[in-house]
Backbone as a printed PyTorch tensor [residue, N CA C, xyz], in Angstrom:
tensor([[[105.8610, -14.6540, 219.7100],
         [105.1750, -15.9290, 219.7390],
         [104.4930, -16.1840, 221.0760]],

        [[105.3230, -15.6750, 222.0100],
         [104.4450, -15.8130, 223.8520],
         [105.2130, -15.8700, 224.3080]],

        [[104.8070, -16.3040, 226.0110],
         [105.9010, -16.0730, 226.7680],
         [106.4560, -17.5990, 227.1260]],

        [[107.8420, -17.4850, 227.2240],
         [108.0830, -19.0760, 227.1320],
         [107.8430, -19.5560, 228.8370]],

        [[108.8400, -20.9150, 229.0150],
         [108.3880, -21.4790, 229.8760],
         [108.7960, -20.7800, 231.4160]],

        [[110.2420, -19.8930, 231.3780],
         [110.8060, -19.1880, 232.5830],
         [109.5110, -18.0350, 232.7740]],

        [[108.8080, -17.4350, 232.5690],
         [107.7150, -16.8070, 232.5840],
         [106.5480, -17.3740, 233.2530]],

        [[105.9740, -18.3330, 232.8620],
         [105.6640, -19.2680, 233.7130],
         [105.5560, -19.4430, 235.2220]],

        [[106.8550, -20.2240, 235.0690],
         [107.3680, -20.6410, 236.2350],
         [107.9730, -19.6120, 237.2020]],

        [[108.2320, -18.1570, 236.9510],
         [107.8410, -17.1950, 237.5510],
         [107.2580, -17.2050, 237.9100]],

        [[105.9360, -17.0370, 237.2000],
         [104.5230, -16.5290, 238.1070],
         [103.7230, -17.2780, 239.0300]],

        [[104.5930, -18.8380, 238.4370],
         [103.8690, -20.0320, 239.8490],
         [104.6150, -19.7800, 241.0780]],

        [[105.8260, -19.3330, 241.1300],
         [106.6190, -18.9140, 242.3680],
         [106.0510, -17.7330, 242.6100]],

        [[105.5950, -16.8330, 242.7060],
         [104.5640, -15.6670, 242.6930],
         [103.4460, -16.2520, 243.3450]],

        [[102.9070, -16.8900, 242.7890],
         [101.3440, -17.6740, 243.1030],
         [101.2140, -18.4520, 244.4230]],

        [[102.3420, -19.4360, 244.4340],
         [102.6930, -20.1950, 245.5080],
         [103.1180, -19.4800, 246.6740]],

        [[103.9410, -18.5880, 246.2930],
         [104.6600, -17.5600, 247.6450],
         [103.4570, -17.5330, 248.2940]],

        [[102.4400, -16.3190, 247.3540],
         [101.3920, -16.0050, 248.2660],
         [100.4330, -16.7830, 248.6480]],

        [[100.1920, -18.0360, 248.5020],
         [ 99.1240, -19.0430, 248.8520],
         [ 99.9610, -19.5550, 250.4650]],

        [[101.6240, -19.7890, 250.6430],
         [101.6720, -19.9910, 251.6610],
         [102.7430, -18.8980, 252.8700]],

        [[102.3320, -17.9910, 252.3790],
         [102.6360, -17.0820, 252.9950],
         [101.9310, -16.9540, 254.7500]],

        [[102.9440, -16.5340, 255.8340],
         [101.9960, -16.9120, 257.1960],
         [102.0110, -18.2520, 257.5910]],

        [[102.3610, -19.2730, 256.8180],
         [102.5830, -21.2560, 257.0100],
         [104.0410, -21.1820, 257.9510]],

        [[104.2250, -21.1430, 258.8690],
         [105.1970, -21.5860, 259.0160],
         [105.2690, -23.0420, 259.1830]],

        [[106.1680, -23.3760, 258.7170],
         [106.5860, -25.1930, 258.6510],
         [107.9820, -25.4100, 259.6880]],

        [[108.2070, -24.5600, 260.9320],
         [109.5780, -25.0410, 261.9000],
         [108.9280, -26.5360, 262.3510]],

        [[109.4250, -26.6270, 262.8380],
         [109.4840, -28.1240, 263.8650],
         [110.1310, -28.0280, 265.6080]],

        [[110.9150, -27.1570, 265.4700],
         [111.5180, -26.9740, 266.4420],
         [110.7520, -26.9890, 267.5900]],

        [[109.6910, -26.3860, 267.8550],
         [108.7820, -26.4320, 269.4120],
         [108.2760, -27.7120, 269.4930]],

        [[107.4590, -28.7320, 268.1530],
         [107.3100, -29.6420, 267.8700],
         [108.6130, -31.3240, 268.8850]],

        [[109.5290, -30.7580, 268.2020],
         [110.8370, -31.2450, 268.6420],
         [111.6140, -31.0300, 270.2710]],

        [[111.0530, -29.6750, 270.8090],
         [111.5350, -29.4330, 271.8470],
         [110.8020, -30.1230, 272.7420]],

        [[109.2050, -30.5370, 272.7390],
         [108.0930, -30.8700, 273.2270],
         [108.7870, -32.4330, 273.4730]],

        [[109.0660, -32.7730, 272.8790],
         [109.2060, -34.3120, 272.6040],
         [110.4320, -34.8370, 273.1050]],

        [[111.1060, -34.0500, 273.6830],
         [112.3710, -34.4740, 274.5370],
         [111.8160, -35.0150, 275.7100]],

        [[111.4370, -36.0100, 275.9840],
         [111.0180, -36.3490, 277.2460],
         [112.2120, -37.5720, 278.4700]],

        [[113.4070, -37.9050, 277.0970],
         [113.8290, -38.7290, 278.2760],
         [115.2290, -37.9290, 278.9450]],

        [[115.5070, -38.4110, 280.0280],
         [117.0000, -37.2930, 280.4920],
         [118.1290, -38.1330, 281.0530]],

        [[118.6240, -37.7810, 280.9690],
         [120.1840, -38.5500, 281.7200],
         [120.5720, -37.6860, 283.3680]],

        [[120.1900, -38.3860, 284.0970],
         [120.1110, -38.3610, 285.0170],
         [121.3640, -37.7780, 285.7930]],

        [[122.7570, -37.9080, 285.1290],
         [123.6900, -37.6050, 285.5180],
         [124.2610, -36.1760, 284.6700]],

        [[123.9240, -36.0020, 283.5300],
         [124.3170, -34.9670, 282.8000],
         [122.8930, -34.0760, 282.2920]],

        [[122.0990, -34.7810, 282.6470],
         [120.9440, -33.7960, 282.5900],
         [120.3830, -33.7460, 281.0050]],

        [[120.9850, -34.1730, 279.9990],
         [120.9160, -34.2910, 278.9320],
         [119.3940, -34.4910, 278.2040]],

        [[119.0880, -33.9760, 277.4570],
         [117.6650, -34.4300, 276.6850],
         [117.5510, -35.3580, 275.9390]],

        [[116.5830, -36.3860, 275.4580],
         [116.8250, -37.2710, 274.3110],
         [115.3900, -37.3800, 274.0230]],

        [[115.0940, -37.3870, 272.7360],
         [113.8180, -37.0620, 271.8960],
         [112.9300, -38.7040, 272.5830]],

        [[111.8990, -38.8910, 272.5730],
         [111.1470, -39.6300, 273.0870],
         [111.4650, -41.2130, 272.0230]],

        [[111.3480, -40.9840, 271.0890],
         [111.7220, -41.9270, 270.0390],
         [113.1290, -42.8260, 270.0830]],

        [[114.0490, -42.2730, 270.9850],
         [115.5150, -42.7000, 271.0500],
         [115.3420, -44.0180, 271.4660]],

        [[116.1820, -44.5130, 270.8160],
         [116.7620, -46.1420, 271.0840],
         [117.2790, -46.4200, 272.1660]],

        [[117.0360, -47.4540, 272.5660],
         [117.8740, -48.2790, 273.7720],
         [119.3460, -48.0960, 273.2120]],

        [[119.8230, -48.7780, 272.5040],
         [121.1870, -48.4570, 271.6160],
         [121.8120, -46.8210, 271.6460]],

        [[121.2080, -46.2910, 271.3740],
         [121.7500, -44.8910, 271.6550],
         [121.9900, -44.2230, 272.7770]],

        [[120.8090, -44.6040, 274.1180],
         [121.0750, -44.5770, 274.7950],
         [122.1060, -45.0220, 275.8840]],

        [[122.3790, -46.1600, 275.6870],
         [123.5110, -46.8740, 276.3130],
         [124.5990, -46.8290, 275.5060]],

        [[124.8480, -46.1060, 274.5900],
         [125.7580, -45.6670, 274.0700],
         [126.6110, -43.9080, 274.7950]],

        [[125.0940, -43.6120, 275.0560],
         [125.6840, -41.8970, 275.7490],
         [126.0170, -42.4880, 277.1150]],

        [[125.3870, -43.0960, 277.6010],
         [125.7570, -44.1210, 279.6010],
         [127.1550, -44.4770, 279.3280]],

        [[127.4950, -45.2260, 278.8280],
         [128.4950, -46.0170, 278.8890],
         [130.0340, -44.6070, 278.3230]],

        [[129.8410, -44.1680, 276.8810],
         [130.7030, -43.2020, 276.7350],
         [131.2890, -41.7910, 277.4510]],

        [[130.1490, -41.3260, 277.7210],
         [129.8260, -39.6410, 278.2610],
         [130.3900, -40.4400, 279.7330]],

        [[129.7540, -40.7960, 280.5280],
         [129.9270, -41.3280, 281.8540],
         [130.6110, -42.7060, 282.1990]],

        [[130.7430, -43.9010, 281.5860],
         [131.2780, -44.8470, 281.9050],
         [130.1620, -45.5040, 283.2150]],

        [[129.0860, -45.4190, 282.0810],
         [127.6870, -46.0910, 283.6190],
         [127.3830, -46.7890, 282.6860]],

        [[126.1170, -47.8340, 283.4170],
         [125.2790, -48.2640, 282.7710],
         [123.6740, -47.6670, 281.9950]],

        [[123.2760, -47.8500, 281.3830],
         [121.6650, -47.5420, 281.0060],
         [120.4680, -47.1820, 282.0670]],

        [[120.9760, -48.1530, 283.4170],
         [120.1680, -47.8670, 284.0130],
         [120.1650, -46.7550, 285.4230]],

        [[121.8730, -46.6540, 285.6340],
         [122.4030, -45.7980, 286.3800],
         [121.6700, -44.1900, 285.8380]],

        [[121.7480, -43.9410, 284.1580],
         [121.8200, -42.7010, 283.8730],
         [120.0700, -42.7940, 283.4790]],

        [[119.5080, -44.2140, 282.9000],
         [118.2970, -43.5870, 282.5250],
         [117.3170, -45.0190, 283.1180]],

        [[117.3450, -44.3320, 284.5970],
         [116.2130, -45.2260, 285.7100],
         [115.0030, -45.4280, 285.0300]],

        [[114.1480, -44.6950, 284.4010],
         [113.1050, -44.8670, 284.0860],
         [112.5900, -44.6440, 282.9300]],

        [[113.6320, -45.2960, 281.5200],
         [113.9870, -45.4240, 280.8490],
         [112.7710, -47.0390, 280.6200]],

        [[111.8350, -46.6860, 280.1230],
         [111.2640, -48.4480, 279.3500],
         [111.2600, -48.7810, 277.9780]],

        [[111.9670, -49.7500, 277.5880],
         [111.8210, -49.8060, 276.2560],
         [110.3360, -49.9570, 275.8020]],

        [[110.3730, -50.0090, 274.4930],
         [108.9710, -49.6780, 273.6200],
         [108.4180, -51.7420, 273.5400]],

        [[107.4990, -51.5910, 273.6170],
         [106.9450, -52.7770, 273.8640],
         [106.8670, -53.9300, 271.9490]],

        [[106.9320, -52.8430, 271.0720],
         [106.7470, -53.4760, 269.5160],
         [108.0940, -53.9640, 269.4850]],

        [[109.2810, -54.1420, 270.0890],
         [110.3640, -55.4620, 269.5270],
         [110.5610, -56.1850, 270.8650]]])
């Protein structure tokens, strides 16, 4: 009668492979780029996007400092 639907959908995984074959999709250099803030005392990285909250969460736990001891130049984002 033909070929059913697993046949198919074989050959679109076939099709697709090779259409993105060579794409890589990491993020990682993307991500490494974007570490821009540091903790001053542990040297630590934190993605540019990080919260005030998170941050004074690693100050206060990791070290027993404040926010501004570990991250001097640390400005919050001006939209809240």
């Amino acid at each position: 009668m033909g070929g059913g639907n697993g046949a198919k959908a074989a050959q679109k995984r076939e099709r697709n492979a090779k259409n993105a074959a060579g794409t890589a999709k990491s993020q990682l250099k993307v991500n490494e780029a974007a570490k821009d803030i540091q903790c001053d005392t542990c040297k630590a990285t934190f993605l540019k996007t990080t919260r005030e909250k998170a941050l004074t969460e690693h100050a206060t736990n990791k070290h027993n400092k404040t926010l501004k001891e570990c991250f001097p130049n640390f400005v919050a984002p001006a939209g809240k």
